[in-house]
Every structure is written in C-alpha cells, then in structure tokens.
C-alpha positions as CSV (number, residue, x, y, z in Angstrom):
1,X,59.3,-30.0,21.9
2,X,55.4,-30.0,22.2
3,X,53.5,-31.1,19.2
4,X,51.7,-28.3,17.4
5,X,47.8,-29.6,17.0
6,X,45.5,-28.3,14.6
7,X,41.8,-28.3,15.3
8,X,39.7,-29.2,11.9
9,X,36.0,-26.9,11.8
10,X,33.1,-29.4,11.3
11,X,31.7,-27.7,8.0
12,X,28.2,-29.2,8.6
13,X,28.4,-27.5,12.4
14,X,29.3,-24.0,10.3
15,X,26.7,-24.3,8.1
16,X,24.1,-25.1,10.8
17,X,25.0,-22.2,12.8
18,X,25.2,-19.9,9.9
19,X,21.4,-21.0,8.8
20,X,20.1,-20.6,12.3
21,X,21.8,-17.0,12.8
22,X,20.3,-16.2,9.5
23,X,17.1,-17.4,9.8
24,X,16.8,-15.4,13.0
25,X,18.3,-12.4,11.7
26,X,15.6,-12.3,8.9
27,X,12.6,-13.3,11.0
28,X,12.7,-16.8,8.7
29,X,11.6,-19.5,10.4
30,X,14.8,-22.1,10.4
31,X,12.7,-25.3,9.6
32,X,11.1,-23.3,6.9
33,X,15.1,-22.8,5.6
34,X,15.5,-27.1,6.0
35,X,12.8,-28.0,4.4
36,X,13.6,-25.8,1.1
37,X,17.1,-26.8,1.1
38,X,15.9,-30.3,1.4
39,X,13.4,-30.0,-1.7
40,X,16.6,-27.6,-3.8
41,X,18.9,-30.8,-3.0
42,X,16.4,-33.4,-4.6
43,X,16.0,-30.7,-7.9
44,X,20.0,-30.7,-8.0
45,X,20.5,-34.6,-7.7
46,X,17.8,-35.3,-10.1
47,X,19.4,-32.4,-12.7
48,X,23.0,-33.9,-12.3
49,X,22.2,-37.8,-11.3
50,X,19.1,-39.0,-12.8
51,X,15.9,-37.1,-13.6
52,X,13.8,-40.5,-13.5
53,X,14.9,-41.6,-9.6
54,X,12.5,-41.0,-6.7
55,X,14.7,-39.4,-4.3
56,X,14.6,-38.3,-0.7
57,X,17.1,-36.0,0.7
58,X,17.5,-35.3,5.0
59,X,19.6,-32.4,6.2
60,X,20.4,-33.1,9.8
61,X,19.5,-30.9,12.2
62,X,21.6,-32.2,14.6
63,X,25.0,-32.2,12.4
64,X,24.3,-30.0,9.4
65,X,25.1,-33.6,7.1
66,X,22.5,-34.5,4.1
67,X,22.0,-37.9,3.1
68,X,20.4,-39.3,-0.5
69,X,18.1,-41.9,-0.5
70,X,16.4,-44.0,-3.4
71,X,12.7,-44.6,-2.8
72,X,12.2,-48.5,-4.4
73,X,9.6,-51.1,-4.6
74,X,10.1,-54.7,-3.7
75,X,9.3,-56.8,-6.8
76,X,9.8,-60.6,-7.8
77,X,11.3,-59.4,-10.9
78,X,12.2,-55.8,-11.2
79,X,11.3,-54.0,-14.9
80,X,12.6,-51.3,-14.1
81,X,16.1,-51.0,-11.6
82,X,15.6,-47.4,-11.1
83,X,11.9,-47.7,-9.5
84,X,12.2,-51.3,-8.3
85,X,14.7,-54.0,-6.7
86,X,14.4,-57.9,-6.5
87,X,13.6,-59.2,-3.4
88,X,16.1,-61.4,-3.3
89,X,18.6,-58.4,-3.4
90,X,16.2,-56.3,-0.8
91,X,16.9,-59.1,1.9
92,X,20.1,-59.0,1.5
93,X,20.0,-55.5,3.6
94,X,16.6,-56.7,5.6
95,X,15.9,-60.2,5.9
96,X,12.3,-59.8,6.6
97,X,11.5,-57.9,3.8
98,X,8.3,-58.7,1.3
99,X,7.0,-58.0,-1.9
100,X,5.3,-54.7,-2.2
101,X,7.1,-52.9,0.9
102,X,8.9,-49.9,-0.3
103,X,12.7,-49.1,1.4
104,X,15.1,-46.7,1.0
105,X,18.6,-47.2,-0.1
106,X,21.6,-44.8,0.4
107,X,23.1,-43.1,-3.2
108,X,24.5,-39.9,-1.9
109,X,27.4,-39.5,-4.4
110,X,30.9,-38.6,-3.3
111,X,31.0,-35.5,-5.3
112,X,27.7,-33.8,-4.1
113,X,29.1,-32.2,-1.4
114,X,29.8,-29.2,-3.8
115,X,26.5,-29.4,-5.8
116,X,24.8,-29.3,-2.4
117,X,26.9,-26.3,-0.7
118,X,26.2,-24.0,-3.9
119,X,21.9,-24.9,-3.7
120,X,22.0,-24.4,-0.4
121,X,23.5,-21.1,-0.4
122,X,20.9,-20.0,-3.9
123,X,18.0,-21.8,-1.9
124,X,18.8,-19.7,1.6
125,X,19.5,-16.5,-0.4
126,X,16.2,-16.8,-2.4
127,X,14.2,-17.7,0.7
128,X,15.8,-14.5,2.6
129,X,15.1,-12.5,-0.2
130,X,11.6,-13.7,-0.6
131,X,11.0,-13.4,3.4
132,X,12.6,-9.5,3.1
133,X,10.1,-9.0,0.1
134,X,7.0,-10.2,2.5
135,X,7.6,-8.5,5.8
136,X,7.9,-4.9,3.4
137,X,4.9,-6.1,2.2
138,X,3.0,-6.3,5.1
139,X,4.4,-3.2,6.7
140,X,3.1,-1.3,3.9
141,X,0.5,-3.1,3.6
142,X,-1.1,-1.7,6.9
143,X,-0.1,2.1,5.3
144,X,-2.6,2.1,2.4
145,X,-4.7,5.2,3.2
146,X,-1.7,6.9,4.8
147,X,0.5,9.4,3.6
148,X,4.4,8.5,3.1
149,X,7.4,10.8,3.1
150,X,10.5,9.7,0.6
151,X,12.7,10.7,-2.1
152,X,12.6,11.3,-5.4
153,X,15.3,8.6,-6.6
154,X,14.4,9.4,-10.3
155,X,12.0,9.7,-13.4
156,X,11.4,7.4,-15.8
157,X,8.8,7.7,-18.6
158,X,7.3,10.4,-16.8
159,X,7.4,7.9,-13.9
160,X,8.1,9.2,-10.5
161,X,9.9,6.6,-8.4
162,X,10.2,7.6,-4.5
163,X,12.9,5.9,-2.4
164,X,11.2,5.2,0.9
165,X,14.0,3.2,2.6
166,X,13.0,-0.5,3.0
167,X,11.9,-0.2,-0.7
168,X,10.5,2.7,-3.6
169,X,7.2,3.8,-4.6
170,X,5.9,4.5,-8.0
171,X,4.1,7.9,-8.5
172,X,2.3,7.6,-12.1
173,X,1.8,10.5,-14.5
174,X,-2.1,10.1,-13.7
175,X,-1.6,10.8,-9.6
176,X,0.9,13.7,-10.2
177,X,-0.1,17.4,-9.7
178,X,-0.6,18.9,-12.8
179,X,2.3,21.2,-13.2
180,X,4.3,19.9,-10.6
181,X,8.2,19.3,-11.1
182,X,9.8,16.7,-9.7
183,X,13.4,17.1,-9.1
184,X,16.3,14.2,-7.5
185,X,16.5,14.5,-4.1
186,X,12.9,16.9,-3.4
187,X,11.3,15.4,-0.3
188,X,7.7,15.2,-0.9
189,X,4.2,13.3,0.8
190,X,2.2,11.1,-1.4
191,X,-0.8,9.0,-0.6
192,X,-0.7,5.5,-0.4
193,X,-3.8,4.0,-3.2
194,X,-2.3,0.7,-3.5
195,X,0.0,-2.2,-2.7
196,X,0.7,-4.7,-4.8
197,X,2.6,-8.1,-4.7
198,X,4.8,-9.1,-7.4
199,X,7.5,-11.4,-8.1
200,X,10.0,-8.3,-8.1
201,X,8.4,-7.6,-4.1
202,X,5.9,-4.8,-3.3
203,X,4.6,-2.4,-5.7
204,X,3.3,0.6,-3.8
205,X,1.4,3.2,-6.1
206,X,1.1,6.8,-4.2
207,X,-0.7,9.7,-5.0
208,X,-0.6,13.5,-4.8
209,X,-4.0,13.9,-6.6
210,X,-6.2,12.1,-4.3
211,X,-8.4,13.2,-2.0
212,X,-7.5,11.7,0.4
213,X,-3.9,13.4,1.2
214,X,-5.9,16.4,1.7
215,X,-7.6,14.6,4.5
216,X,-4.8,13.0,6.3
217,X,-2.4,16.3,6.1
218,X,-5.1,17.7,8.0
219,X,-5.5,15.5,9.9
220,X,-1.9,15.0,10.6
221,X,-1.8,18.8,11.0
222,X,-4.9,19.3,13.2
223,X,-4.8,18.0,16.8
224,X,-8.5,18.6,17.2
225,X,-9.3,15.8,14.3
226,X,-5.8,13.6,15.3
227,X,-8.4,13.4,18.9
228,X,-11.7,13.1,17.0
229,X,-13.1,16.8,18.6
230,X,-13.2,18.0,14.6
231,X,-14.3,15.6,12.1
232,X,-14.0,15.7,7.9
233,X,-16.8,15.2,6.6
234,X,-16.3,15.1,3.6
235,X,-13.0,16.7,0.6
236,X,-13.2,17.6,-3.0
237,X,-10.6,18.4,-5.0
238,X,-9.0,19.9,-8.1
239,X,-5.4,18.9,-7.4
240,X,-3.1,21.5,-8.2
241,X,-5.5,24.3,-8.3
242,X,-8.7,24.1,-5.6
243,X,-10.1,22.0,-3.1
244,X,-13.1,22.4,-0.5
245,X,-12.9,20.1,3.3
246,X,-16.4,20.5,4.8
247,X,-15.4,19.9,8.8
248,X,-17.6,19.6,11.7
249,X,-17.5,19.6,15.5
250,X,-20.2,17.9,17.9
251,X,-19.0,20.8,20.5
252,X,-20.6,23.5,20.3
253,X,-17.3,25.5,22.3
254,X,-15.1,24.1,19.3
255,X,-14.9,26.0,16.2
256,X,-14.2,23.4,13.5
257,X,-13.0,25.6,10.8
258,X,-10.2,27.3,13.5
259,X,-8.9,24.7,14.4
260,X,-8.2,23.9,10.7
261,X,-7.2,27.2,9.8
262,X,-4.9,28.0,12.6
263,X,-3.4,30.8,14.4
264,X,-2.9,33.2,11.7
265,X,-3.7,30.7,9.2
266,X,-0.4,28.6,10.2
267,X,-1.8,24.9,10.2
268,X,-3.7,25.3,6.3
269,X,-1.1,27.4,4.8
270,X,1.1,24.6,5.4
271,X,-1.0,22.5,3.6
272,X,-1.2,24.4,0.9
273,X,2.7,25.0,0.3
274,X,2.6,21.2,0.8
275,X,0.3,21.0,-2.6
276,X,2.2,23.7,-4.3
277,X,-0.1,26.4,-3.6
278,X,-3.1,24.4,-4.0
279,X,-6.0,27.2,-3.2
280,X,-8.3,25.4,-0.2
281,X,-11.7,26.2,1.1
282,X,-12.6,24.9,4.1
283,X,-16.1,25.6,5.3
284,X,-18.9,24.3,8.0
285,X,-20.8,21.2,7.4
286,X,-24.6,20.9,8.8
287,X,-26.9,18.1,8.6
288,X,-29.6,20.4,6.7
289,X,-28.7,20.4,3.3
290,X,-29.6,23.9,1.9
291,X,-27.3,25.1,5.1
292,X,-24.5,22.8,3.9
293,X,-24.7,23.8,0.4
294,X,-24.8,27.4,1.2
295,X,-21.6,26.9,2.9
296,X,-20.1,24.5,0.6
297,X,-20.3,28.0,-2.4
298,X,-18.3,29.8,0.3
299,X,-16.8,32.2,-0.6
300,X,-20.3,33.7,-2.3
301,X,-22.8,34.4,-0.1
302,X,-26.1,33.1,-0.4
303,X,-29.6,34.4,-0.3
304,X,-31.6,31.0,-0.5
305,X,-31.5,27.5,-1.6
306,X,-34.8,25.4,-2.9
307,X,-34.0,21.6,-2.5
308,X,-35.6,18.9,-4.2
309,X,-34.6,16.0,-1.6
310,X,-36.0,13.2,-3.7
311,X,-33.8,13.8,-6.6
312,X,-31.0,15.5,-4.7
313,X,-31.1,18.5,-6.9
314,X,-31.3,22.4,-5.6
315,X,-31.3,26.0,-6.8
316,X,-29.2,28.5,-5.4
317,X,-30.1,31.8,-5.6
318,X,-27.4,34.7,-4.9
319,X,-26.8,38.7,-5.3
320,X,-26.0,39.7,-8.6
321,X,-22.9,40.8,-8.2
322,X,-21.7,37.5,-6.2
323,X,-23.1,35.5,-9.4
324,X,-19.3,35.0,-11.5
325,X,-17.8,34.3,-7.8
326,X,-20.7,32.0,-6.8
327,X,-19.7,30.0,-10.5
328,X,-16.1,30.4,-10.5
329,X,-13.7,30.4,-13.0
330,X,-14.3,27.6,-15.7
331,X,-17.3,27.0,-13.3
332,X,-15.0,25.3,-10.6
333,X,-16.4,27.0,-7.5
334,X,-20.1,25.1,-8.4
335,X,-18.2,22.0,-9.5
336,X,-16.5,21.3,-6.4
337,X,-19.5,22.6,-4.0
338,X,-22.0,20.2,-6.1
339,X,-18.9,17.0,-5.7
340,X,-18.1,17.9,-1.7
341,X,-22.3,17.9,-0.9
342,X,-23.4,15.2,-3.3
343,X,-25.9,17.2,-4.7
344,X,-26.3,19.0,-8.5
345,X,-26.7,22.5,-8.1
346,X,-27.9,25.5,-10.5
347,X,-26.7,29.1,-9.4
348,X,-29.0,31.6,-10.5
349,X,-28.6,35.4,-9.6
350,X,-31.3,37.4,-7.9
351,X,-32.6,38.9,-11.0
352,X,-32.4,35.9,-13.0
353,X,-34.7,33.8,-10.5
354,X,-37.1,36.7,-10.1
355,X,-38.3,35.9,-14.1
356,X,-38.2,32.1,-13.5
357,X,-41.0,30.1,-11.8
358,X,-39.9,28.0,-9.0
359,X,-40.3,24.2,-9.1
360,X,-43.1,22.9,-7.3
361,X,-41.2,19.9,-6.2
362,X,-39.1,22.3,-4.3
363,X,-38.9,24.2,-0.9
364,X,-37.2,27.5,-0.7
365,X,-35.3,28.8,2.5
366,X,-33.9,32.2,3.0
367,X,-30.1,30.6,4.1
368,X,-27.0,33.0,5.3
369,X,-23.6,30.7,5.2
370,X,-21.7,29.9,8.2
371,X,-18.1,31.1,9.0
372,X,-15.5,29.9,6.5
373,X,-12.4,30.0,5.5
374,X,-10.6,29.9,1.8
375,X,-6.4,30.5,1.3
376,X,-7.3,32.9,-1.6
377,X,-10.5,34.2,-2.9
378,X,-11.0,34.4,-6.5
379,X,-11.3,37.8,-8.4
C-alpha cells in the first residue's frame, strides 16, 4: 500500500504572497509594507522583551522569515550587558574583533512568532487603511471647485452628511439652502469648497450656497460654455431665493444668454428645480460699465446711468413706474446687480433725479439694456 504524504505550507512563503497581492491590490508599495512591519516588530519586542535593548529586526524578502538582532558595543569591561559585551566574549563569535566595533547578535525568542504574526497583520491593515484614506484624498482632491452628486446618508446636528461612494461629505448648516429639507435617500449636487486631511481620512465640506454651483451647473448644462463659445463672467447669489449670471460671447452669431436659457427655457429651468426654485437672471455682460450695469438691473429698464469710474460708484436713473422693480423686494434686485458688477449703485426714478443736481465727477449716458432673461419676474 502506497504511503499517503502530506505536503506542509511554508507559512513565511503565505505570508509573502499574501503582502505582495495586497500591496498590489491597494496600490501600496510592498517595500513600503516591509519596512513598517520591520519597525512594528522592533516596538513589539521592545514592549514584550526589553524596552532598554537596541534592536534590529529583517523580514526576508526572499522567505517571509524575521530575525532579532542586538545592536552592542565592544568594550574591555562592559557596564552595562544590555548595550555592551566584553571583548573577550565578542571574539568568541569573531576572532578579529576590536574594541569599539559594534556587532549584532541573534535574540529572536522562540515564542515571537505569534507576537510578530498579530503586528504584522495590525501594521499591514493600518498601512492599507492609511493608503485607502490617501488615494480618496487625492481623488477629491482634484474635485474642489466641482460639483458632486451623492446621498443623503443622514442628519446630524443639523449636519448634512452625503454618502458619495469611496467616502461621505459634510454639508454644514451654513452652506445649506435656507428652507431646504433634506430627506434619507434625496439625490442632490453640492459644491465642493474644501478638502481636508484628518486622521479619520478626508473631510470634504460641500456647498449648495455658493456661487459657484451656479456656475458649474451651467456650465455642466450649457455646451456653448462646456466649449468656451459662452463665457461667465461673473454670478451673484441669494441662495434659495435669486441669483444674476452675467454671460458673454466673443461671437457676434452666438447669443450668450440663449444658449443659457435654452429651447423653451429647458437648460435654466433645470437649474432652477435643481436649487429648489431658486429665481435666476441671466443677462449680457459688456466691457462698458454703464451698459453692464444697465443690464445687470434687468428686468427694469433703464433710461441712463452716470458713472463715477474712480470711485466705482453710479446713478441709475429709471421710469417711475419701473422704480419698486428696479429696487426689488427687500432691495434685492439693486443688491445683487451692485455684487454681480462690482460697483455701488443708487436707483433714482425719473422724477426724483429731475430735482437732484448731478455729480460733477460723473458722466451720464442715455443706456437701453440688452436682451435678458429672468425665470420669474417680480410683481
């Protein structure tokens, strides 16, 4: 009868291919893995075998084996056996040693094979976590300034956190619409403002009150920007209730505010479910600044603007009965105009700037606004 022959695993072989296949998996370096395994095992045999000994540890590549050796100095007369050795006893393993070289001598104990497995497994786990923790980084990283999809995975002290997949976002009470609800589950687009690195992994704060989601939803919605035909020049906003997007086209066949607006108003109106009904002007913008703030009041018509360009201030005169429109509610029309051209403006109506005397620091042009566009026009 033929003997039956068992074939014995080499563990240090298993453990070897297990790191490499890891390491590779992860995008972790597999020297990178050695060397903090090596540095763990020193920690370990100093915690369980003596914290004073000056240790080195070698994890063979080759095998997967790990070897403990003490680091000594040859004296005459040692003071200290855990730091030194005679050298009468160092040439009894070297004969041509001499006072002042520094050997090492083998100490791995019999029982650290288990010490050693459990590091290496914390050290490897640790390292892959840490590794997982800095590609998610980077990845997101090269996102700040863009707009994320996720979902809402739940609220916590009026904290909005946003599972994204790889990791969550954290939507603060401060970069939330005012009046928005925000329910498990609801699929939404946030901005990315920032991304942090903690000892927890990435913190990535989002927005739905900056500025610049407005921009990149048009610009994810508007081919003629995605292609650089229509530019943004510049967004204000009131999350939540209005915002302005002055746009502008160096062709002269390319309506700019069109494009953004759509066939039958299709590309902003799904902008503006997207920002729960989020009222949005978009208008012309034009190198001459009484034009641009003209526009920028849309949707008031204008009679003239006097500028003062030295102090960036102007005076908008228009009709009477555009006066309350021209202002808006709360004075949010002028507010937003004055934030999306950089300059302060003071509305006056036609019969109120017919009693005043005009700066003399200030030119007034007759100005008609250009085509615009708004989602709703106030009452």
């Amino acid at each position: 009868m033929a003997r039956k022959t068992t074939k014995v695993k080499d563990n240090g072989q298993e453990f070897l291919t297990t790191l490499r296949e890891l390491g590779k998996e992860k995008g972790i370096d597999e020297e990178v893995l050695f060397e903090a395994i090596e540095a763990a095992l020193i920690s370990a045999y100093k915690r369980n075998f003596g914290s004073a000994q000056n240790v080195r540890v070698t994890l063979s590549r080759e095998t997967g084996h790990y070897h403990v050796y003490a680091i000594k100095t040859v004296v005459e007369d040692p003071e200290d056996e855990v730091t030194e050795i005679s050298l009468a006893q160092a040439r009894t393993i070297k004969p041509d040693y001499e006072v002042g070289d520094v050997i090492e001598i083998e100490v791995t104990p019999a029982n650290f094979g288990r010490i050693a497995a459990q590091t290496a497994k914390q050290v490897v786990v640790q390292r892959i976590r840490e590794a997982e923790r800095g590609i998610i980084y980077e990845e997101f990283m090269s996102r700040e300034g863009d707009i994320l999809t996720g979902l809402v995975q739940r609220v916590e002290n009026h904290n909005v956190y946003i599972d994204l997949g790889k990791t969550e976002a954290v939507l603060t009470p401060a970069e939330q619409i005012p009046g928005e609800t925000y329910n498990y589950n609801d699929r939404i687009k946030a901005y990315v403002v920032e991304v942090k690195k903690t000892n927890k992994g990435p913190q990535i704060v989002v927005s739905r009150t900056h500025p610049g989601l407005l921009k990149r939803l048009f610009e994810l919605e508007v081919p003629e920007i995605h292609e650089g035909i229509v530019e943004i020049k510049s967004v204000a906003r009131e999350p939540g209730n209005r915002s302005k997007i002055a746009v502008y086209s160096s062709e002269p066949s390319v309506d700019p505010v069109g494009s953004c607006v759509g066939h039958r108003g299709m590309r902003v109106q799904g902008i503006v479910e997207e920002l729960g009904s989020e009222k949005i002007d978009i208008v012309k913008w034009n190198a001459d600044p009484a034009k641009f703030i003209a526009n920028a009041l849309s949707p008031a018509k204008v009679v003239s603007v006097a500028i003062n360009e030295a102090e960036k201030v102007s005076r908008v005169v228009v009709p009477d009965y555009q006066l309350s429109l021209a202002i808006g509610k709360e004075g949010q029309n002028a507010r937003l105009a004055a934030k999306l051209t950089g300059w302060k403006i003071d509305i006056k109506s036609e019969s109120q700037a017919a009693d005043e005397v005009l700066d003399a620091n200030m030119n007034e042009v007759e100005v008609t606004g250009e085509e615009a566009f708004t989602s709703e026009v106030e009452s």
